[in-house]
Biotite code that builds the C-alpha atoms (Angstrom):
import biotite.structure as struc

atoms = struc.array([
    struc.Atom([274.706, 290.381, 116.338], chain_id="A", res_id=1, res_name="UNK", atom_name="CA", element="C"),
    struc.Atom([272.844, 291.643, 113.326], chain_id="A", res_id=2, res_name="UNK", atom_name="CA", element="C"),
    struc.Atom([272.558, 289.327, 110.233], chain_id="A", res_id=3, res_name="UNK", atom_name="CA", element="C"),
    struc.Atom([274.241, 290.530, 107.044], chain_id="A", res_id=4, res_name="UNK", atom_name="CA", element="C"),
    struc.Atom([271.880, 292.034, 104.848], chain_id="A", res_id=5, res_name="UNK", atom_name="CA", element="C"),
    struc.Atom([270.742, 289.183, 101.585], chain_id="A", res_id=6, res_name="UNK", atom_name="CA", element="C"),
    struc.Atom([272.437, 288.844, 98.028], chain_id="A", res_id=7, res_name="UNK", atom_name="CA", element="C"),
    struc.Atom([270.873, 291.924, 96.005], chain_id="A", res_id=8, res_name="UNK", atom_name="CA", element="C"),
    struc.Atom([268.995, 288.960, 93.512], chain_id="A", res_id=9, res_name="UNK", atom_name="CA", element="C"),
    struc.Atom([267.440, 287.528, 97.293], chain_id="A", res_id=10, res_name="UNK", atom_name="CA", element="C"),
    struc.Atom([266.651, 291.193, 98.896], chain_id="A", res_id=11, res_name="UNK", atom_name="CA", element="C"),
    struc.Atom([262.913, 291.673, 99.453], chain_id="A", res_id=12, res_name="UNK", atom_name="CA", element="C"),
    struc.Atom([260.757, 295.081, 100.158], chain_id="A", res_id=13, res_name="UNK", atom_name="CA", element="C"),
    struc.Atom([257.802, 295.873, 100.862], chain_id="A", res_id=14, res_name="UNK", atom_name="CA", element="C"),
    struc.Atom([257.145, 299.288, 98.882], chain_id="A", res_id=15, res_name="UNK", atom_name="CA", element="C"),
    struc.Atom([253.924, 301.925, 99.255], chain_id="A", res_id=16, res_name="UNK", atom_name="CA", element="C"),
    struc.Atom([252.463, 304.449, 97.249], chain_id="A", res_id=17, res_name="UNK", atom_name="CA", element="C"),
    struc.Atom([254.560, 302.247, 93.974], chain_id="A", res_id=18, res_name="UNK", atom_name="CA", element="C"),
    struc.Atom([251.368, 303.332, 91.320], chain_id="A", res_id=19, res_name="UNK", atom_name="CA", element="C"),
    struc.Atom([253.305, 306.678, 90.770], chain_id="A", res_id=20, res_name="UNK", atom_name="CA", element="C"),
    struc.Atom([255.662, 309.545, 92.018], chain_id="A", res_id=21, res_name="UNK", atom_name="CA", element="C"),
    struc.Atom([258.522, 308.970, 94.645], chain_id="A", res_id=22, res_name="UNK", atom_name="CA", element="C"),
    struc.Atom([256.759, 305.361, 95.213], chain_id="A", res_id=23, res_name="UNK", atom_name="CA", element="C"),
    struc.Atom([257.515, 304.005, 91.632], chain_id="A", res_id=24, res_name="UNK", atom_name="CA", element="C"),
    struc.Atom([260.882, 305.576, 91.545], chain_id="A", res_id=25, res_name="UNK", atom_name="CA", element="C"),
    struc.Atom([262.061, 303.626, 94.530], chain_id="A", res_id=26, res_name="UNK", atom_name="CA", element="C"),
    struc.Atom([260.340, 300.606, 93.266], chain_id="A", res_id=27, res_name="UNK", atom_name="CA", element="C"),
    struc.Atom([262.368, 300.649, 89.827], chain_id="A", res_id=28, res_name="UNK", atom_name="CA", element="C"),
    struc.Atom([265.194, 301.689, 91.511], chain_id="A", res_id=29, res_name="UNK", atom_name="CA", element="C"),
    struc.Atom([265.144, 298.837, 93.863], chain_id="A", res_id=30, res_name="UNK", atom_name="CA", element="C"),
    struc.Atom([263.953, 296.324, 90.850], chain_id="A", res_id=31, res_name="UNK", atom_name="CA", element="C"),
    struc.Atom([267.231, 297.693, 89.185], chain_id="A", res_id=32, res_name="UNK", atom_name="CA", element="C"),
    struc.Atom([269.673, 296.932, 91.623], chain_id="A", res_id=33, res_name="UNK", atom_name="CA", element="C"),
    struc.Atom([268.195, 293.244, 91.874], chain_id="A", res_id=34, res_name="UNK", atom_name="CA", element="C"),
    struc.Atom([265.420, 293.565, 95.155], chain_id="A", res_id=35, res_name="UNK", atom_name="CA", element="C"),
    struc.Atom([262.191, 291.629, 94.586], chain_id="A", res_id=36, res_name="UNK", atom_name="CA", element="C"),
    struc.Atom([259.325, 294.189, 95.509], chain_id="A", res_id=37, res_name="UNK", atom_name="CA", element="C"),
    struc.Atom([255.719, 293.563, 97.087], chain_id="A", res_id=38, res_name="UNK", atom_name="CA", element="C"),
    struc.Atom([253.915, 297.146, 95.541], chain_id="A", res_id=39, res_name="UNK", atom_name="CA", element="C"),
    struc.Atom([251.254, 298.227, 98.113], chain_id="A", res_id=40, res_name="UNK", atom_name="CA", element="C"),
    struc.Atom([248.977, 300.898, 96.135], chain_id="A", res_id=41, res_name="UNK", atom_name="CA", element="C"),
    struc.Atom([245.232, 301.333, 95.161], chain_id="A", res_id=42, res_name="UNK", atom_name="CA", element="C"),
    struc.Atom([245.838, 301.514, 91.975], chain_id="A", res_id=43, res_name="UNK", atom_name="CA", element="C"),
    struc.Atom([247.890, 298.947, 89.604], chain_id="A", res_id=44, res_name="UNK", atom_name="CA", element="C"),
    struc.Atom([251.497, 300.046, 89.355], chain_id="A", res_id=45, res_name="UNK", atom_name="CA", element="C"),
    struc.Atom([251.598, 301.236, 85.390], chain_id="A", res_id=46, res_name="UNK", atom_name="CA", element="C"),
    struc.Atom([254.552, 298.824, 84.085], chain_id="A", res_id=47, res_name="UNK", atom_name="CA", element="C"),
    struc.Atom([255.051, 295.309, 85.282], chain_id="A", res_id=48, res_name="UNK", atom_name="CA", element="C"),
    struc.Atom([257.976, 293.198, 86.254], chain_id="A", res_id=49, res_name="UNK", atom_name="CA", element="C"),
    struc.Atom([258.693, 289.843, 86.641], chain_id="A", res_id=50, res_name="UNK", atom_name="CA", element="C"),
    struc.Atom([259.831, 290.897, 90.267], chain_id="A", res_id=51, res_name="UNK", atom_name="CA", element="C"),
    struc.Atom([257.369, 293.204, 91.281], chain_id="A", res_id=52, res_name="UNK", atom_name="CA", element="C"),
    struc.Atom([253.929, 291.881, 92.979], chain_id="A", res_id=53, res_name="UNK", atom_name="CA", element="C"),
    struc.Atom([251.341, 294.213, 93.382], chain_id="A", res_id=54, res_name="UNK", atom_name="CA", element="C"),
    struc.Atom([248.764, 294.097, 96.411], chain_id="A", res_id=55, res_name="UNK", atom_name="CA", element="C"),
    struc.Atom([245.571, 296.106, 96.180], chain_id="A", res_id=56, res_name="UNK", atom_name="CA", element="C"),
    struc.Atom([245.239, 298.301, 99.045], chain_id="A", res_id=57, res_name="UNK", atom_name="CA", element="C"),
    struc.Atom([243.871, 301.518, 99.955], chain_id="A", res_id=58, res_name="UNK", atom_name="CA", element="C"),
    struc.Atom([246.176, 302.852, 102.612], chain_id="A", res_id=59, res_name="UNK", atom_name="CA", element="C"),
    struc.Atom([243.764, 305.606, 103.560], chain_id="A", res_id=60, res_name="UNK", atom_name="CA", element="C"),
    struc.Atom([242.395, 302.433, 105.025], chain_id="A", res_id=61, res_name="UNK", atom_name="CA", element="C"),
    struc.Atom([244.541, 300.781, 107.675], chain_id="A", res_id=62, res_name="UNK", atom_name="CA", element="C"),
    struc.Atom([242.625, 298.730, 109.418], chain_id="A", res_id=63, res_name="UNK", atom_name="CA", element="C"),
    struc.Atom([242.309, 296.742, 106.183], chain_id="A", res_id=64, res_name="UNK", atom_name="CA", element="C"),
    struc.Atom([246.055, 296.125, 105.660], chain_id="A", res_id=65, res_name="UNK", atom_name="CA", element="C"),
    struc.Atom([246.752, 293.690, 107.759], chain_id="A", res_id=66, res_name="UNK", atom_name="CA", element="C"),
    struc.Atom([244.776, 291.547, 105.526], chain_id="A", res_id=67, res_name="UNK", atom_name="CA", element="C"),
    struc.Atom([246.487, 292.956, 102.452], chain_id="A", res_id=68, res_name="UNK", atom_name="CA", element="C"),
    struc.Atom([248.881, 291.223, 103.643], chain_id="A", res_id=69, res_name="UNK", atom_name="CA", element="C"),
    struc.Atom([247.718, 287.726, 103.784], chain_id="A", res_id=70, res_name="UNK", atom_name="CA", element="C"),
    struc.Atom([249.446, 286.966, 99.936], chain_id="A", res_id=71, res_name="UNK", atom_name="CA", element="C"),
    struc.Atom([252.749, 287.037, 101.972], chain_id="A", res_id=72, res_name="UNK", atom_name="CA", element="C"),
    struc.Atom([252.278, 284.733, 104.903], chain_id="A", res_id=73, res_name="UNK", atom_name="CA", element="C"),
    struc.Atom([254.502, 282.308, 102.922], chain_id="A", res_id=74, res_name="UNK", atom_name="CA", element="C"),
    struc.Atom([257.061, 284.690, 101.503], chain_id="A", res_id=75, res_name="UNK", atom_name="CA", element="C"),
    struc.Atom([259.803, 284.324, 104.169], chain_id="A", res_id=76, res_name="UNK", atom_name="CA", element="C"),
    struc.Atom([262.212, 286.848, 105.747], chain_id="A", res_id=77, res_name="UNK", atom_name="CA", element="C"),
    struc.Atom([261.695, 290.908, 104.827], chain_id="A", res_id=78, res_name="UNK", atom_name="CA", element="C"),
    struc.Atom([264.454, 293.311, 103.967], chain_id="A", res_id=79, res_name="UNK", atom_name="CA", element="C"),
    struc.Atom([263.254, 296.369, 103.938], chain_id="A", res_id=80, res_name="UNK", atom_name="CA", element="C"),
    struc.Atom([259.690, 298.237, 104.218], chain_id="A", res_id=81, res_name="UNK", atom_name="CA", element="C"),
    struc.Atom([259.823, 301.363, 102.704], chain_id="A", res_id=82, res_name="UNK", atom_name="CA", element="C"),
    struc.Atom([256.520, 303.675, 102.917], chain_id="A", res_id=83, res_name="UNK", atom_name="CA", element="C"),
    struc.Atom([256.226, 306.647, 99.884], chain_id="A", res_id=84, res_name="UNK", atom_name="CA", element="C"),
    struc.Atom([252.168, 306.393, 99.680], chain_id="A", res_id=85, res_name="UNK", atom_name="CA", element="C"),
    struc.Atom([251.306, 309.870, 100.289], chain_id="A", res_id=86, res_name="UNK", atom_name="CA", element="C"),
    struc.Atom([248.547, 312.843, 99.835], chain_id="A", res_id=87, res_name="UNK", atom_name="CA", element="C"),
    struc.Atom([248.653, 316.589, 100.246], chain_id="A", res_id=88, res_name="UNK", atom_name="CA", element="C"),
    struc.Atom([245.640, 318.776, 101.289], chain_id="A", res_id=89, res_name="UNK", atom_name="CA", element="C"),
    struc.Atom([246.329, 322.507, 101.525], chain_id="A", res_id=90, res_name="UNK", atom_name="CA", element="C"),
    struc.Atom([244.043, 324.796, 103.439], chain_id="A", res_id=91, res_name="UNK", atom_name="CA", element="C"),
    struc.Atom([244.870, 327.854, 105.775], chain_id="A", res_id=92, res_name="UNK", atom_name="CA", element="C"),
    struc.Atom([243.914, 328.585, 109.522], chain_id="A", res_id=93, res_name="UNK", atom_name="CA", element="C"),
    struc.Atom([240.041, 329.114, 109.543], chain_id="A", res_id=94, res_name="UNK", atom_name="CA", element="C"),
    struc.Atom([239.438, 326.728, 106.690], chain_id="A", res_id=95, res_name="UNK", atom_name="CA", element="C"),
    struc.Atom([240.974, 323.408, 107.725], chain_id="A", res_id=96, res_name="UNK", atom_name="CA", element="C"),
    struc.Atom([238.593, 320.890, 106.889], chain_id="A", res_id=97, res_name="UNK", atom_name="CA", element="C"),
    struc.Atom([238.939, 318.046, 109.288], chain_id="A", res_id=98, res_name="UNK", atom_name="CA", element="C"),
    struc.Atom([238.456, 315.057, 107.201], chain_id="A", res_id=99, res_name="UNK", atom_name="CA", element="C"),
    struc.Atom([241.435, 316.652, 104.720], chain_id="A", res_id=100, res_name="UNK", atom_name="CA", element="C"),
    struc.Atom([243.712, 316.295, 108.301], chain_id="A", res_id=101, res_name="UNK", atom_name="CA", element="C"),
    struc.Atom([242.038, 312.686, 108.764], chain_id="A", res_id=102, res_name="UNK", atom_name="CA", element="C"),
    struc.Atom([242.817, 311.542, 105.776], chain_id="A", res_id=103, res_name="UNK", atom_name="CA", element="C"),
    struc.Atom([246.675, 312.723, 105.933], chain_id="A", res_id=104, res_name="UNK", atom_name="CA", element="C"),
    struc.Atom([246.648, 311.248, 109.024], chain_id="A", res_id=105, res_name="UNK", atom_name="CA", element="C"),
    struc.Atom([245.673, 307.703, 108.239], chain_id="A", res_id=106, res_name="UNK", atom_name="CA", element="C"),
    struc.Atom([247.425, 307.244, 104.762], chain_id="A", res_id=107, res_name="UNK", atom_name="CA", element="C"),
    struc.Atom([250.824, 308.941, 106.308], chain_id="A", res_id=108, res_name="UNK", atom_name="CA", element="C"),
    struc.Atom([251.187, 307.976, 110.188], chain_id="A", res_id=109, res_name="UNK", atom_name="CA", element="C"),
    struc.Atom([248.766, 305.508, 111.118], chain_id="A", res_id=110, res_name="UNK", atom_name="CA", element="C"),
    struc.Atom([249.514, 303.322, 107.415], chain_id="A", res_id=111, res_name="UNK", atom_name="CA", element="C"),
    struc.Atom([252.769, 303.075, 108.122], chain_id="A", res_id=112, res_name="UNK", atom_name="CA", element="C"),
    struc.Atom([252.213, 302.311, 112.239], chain_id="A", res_id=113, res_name="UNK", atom_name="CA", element="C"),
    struc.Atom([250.101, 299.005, 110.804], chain_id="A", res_id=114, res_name="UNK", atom_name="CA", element="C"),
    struc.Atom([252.555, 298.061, 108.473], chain_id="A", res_id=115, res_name="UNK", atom_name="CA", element="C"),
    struc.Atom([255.545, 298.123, 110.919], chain_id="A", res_id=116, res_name="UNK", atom_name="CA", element="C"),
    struc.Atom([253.843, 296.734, 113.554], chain_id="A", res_id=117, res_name="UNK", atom_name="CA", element="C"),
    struc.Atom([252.425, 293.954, 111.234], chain_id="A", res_id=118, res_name="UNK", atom_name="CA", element="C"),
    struc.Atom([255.585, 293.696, 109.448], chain_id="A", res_id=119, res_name="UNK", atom_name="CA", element="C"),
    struc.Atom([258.379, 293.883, 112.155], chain_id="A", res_id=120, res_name="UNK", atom_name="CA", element="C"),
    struc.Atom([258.478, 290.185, 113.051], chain_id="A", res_id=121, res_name="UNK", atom_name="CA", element="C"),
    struc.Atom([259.334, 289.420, 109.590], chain_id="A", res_id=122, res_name="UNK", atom_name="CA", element="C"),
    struc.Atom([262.347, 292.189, 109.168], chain_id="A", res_id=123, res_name="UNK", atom_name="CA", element="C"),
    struc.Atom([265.584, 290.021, 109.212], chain_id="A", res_id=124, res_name="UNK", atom_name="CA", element="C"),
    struc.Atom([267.633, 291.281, 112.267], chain_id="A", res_id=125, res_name="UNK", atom_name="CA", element="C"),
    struc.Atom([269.684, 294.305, 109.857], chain_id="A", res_id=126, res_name="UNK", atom_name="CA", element="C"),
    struc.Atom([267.137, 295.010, 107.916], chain_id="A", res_id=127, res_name="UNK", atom_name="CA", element="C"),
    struc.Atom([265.693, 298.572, 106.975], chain_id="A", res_id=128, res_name="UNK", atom_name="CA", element="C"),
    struc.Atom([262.878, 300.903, 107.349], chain_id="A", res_id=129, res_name="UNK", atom_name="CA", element="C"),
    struc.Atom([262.649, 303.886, 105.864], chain_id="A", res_id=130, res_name="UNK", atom_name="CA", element="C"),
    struc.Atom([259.494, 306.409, 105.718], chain_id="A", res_id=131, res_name="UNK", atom_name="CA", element="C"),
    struc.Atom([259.274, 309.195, 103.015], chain_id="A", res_id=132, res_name="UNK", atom_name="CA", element="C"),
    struc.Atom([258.559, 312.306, 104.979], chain_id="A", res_id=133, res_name="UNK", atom_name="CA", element="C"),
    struc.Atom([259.188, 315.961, 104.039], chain_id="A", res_id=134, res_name="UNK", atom_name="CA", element="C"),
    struc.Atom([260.839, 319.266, 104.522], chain_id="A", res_id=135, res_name="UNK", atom_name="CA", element="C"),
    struc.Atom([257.343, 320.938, 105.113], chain_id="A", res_id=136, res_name="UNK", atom_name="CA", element="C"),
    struc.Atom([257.401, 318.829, 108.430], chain_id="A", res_id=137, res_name="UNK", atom_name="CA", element="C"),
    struc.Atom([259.324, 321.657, 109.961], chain_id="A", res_id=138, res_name="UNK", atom_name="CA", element="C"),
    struc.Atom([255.987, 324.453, 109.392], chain_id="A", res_id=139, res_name="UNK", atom_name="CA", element="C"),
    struc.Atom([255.034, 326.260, 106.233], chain_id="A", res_id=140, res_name="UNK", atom_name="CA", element="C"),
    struc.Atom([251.776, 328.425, 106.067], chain_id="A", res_id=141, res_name="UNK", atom_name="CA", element="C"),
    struc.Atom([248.815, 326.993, 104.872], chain_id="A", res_id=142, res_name="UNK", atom_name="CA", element="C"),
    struc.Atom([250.314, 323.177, 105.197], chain_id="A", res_id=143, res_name="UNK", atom_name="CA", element="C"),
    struc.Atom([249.995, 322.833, 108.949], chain_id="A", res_id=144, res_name="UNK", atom_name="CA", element="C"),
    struc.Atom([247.752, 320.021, 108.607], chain_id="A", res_id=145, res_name="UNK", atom_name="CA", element="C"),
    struc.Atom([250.442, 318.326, 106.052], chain_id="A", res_id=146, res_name="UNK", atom_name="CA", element="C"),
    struc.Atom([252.758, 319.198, 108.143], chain_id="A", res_id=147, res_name="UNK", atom_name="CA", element="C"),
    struc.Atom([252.177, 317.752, 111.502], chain_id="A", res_id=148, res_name="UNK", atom_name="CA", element="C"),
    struc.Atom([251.690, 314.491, 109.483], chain_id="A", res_id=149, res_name="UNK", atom_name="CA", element="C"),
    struc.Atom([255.263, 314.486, 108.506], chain_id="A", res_id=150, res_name="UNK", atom_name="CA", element="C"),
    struc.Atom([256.428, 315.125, 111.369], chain_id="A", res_id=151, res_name="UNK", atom_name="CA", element="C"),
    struc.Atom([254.783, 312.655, 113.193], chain_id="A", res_id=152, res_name="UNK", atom_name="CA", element="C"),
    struc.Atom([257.254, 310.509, 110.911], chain_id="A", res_id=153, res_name="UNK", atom_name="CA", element="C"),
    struc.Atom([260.081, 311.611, 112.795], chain_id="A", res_id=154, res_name="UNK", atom_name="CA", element="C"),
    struc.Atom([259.022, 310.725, 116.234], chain_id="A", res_id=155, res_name="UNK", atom_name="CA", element="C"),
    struc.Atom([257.806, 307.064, 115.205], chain_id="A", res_id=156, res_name="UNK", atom_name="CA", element="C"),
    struc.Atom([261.405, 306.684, 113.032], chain_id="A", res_id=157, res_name="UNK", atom_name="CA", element="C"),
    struc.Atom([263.478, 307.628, 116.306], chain_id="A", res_id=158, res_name="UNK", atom_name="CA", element="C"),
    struc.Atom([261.370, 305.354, 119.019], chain_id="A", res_id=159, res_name="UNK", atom_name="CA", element="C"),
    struc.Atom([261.539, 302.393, 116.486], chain_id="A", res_id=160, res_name="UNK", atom_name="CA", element="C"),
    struc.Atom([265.152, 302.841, 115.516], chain_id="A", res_id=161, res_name="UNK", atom_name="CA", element="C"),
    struc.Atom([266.014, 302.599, 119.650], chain_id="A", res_id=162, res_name="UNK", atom_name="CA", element="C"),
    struc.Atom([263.572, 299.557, 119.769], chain_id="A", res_id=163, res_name="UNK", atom_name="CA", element="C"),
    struc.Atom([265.531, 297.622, 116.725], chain_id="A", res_id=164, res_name="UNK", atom_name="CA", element="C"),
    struc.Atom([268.754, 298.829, 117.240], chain_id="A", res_id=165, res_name="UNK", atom_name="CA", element="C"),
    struc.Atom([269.456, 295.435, 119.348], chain_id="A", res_id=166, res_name="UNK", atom_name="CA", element="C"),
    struc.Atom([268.566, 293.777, 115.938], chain_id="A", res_id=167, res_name="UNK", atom_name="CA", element="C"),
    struc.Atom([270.462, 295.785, 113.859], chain_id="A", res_id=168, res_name="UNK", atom_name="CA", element="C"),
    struc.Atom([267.414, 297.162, 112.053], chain_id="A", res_id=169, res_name="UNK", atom_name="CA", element="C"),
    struc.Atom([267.718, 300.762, 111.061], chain_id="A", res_id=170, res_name="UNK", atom_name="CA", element="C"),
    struc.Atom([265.156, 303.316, 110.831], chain_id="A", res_id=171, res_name="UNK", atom_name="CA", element="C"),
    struc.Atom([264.994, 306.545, 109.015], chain_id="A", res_id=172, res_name="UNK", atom_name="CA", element="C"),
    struc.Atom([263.152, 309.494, 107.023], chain_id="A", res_id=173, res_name="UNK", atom_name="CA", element="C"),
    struc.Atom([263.471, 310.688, 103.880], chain_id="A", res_id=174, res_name="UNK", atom_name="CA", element="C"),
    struc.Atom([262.933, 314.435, 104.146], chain_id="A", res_id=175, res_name="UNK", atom_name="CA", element="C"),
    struc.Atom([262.159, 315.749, 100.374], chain_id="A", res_id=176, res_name="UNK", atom_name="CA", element="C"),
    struc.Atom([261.230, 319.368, 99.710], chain_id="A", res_id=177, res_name="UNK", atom_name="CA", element="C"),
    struc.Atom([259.106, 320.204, 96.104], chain_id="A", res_id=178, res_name="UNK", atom_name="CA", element="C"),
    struc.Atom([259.261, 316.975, 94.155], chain_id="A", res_id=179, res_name="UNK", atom_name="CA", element="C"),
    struc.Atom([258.345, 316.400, 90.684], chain_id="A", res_id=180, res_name="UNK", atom_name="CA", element="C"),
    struc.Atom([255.555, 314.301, 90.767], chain_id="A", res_id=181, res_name="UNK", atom_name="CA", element="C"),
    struc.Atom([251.892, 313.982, 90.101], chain_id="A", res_id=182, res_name="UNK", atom_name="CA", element="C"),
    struc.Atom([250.981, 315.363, 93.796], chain_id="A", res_id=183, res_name="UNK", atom_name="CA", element="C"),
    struc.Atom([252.411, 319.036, 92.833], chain_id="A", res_id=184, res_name="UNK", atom_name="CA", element="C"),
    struc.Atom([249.599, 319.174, 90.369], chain_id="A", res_id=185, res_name="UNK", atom_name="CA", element="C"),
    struc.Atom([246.956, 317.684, 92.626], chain_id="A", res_id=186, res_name="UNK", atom_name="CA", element="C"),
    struc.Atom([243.174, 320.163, 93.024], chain_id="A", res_id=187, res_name="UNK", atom_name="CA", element="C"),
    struc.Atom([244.027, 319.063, 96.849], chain_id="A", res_id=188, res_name="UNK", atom_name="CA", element="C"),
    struc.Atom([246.923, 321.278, 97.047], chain_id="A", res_id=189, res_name="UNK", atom_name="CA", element="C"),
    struc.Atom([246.083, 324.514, 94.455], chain_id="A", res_id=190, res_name="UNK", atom_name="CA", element="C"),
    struc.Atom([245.997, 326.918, 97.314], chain_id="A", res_id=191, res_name="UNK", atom_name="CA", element="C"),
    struc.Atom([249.621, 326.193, 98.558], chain_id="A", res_id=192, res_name="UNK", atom_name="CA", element="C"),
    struc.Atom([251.596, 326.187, 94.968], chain_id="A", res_id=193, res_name="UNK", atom_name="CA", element="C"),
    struc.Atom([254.974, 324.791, 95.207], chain_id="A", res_id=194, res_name="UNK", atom_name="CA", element="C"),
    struc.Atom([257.934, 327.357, 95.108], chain_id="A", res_id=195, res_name="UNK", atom_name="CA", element="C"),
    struc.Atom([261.066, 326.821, 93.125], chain_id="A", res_id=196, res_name="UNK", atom_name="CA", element="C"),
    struc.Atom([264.192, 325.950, 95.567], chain_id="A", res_id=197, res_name="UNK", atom_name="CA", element="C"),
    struc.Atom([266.920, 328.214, 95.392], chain_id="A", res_id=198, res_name="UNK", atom_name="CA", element="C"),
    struc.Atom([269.086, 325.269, 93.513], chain_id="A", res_id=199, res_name="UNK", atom_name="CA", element="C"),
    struc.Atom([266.383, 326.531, 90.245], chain_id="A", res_id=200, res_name="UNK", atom_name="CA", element="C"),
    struc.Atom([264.303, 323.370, 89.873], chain_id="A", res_id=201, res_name="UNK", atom_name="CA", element="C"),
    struc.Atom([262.524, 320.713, 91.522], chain_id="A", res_id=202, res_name="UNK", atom_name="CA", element="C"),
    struc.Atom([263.824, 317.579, 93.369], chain_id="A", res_id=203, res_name="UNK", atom_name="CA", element="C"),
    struc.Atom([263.809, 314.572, 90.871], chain_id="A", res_id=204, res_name="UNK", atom_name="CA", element="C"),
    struc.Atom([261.866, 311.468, 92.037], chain_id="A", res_id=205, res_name="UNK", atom_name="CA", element="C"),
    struc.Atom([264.880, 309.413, 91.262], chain_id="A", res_id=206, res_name="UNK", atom_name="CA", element="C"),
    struc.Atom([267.520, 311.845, 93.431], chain_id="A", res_id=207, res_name="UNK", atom_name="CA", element="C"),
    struc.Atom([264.417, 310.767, 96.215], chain_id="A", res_id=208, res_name="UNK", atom_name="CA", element="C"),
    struc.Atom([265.016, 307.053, 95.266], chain_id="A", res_id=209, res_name="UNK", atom_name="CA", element="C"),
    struc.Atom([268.767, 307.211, 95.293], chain_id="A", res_id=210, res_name="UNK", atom_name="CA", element="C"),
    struc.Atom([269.297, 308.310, 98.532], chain_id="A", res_id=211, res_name="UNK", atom_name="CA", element="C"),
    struc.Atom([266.068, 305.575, 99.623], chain_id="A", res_id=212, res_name="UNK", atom_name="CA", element="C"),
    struc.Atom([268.471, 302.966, 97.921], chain_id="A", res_id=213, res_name="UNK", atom_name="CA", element="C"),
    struc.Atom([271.732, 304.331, 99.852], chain_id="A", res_id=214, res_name="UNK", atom_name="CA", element="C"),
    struc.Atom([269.464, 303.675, 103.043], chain_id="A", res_id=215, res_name="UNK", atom_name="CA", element="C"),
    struc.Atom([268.830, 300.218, 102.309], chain_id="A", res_id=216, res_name="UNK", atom_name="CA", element="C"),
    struc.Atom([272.238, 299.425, 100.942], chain_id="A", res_id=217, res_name="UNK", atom_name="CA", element="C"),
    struc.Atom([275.237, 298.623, 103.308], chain_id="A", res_id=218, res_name="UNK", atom_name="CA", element="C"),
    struc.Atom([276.450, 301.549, 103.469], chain_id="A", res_id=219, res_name="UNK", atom_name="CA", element="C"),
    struc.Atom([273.486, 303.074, 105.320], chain_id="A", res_id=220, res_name="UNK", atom_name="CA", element="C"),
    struc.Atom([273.822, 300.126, 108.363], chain_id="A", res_id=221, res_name="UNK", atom_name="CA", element="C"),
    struc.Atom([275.137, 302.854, 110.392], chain_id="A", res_id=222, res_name="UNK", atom_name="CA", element="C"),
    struc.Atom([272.541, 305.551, 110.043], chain_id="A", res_id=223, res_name="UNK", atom_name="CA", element="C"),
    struc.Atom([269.485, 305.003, 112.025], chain_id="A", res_id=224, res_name="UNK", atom_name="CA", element="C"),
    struc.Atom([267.020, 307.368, 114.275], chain_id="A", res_id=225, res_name="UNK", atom_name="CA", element="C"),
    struc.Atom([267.422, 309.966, 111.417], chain_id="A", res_id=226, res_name="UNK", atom_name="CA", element="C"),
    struc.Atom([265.833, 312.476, 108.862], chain_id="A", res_id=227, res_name="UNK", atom_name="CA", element="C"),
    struc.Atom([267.381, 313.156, 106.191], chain_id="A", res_id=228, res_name="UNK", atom_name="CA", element="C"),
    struc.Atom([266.153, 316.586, 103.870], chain_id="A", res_id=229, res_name="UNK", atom_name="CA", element="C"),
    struc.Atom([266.678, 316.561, 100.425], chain_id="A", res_id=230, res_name="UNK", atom_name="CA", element="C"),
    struc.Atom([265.310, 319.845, 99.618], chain_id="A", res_id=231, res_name="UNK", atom_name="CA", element="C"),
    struc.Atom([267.245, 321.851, 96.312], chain_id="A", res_id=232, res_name="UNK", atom_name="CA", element="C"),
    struc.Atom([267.862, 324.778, 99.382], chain_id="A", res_id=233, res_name="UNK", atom_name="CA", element="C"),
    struc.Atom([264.442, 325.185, 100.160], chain_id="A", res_id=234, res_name="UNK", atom_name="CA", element="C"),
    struc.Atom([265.044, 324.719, 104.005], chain_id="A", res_id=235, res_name="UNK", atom_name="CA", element="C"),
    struc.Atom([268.044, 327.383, 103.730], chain_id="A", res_id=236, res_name="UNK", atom_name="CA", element="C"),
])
């Protein structure tokens, strides 16, 4: 039987991508509600907090993050591991560039297959996982590299949600469509511009971190194996 989840002021995650966009949002979110967050990012995180440790890590790197890791050897039991670091490279059919799809690759699938599989052991039995995908995972031209990156997401949240459902650990996605956040105005992605959702605007990086914090919260102990798209009617 699954362990209930810490006191908020004891709750500890493990956060990616927390230097800027959906990353940091979840991060303050969480440091609102009371978590104590270990930032993983290449670049400092641009405000501190007293319960917010940053580790230096370049996740288009994971073979290095295992010993990233090493500052938390001592830190006890894990919460949650939530993983927001993420890149976009846009090119159509005929002008993929390979290392653009490599580097998707390593800093959205295989990152976050290190860090669970480095990480698990240390997940209190009903604790949380939860990977920041995106709507594009479903196909949109000119994103097919992008896109078969995010949905790798899906397949690793469904196997790992049936192998930790004995321990009460849930597993999920967070699906968003256009968010408002530095990546939108990234070179990487100027031949694929975003297009405004039917709902008028873009998806807030704090609507992302609400429903992250929902997840992680007891209300979400009962959703697990799932994506869930958060999209302003984009995927209509």
């Amino acid at each position: 039987m699954a362990e209930p989840l810490a006191e908020p002021r004891d709750r500890h995650a493990v956060v990616t991508g927390v230097s800027s966009g959906i990353g940091a949002a979840i991060a303050a979110r969480l440091l609102d509600e009371g978590w104590r967050i270990t930032g993983i990012s290449r670049t400092a995180p641009p405000h501190g907090h007293d319960r917010l440790r940053w580790l230096p890590a370049d996740l288009a790197r994971p073979e290095e993050l295992p010993e990233a890791l090493t500052p938390m050897d001592e830190d006890g039991p894990l919460d949650a591991l939530v993983h927001a670091a993420g890149v976009q490279r846009s090119a159509r059919l005929g002008e993929l560039d390979a290392e653009d799809g490599s580097l998707m690759w390593r800093i959205h699938v295989q990152a976050a297959t290190v860090l669970a599989d480095a990480l698990v052991d240390r997940v209190r039995d009903g604790g949380r996982m939860v990977l920041v995908g995106s709507r594009t995972m479903t196909g949109v031209p000119g994103k097919s590299q992008y896109a078969a990156t995010k949905a790798a997401l899906t397949g690793l949240a469904r196997s790992w949600a049936a192998e930790l459902a004995p321990r009460g650990i849930t597993v999920n996605v967070v699906a968003p469509g256009p968010t408002d956040t530095p990546m939108l105005r990234d070179p990487g992605r100027s031949r694929t511009p975003p297009v405004l959702p039917p709902l008028g605007r873009l998806v807030r990086p704090d609507e992302v971190a609400g429903l992250t914090s929902f997840l992680l919260g007891p209300e979400g102990g009962a959703m697990t194996g799932q994506t869930l798209v958060m999209c302003g009617g984009a995927s209509l």
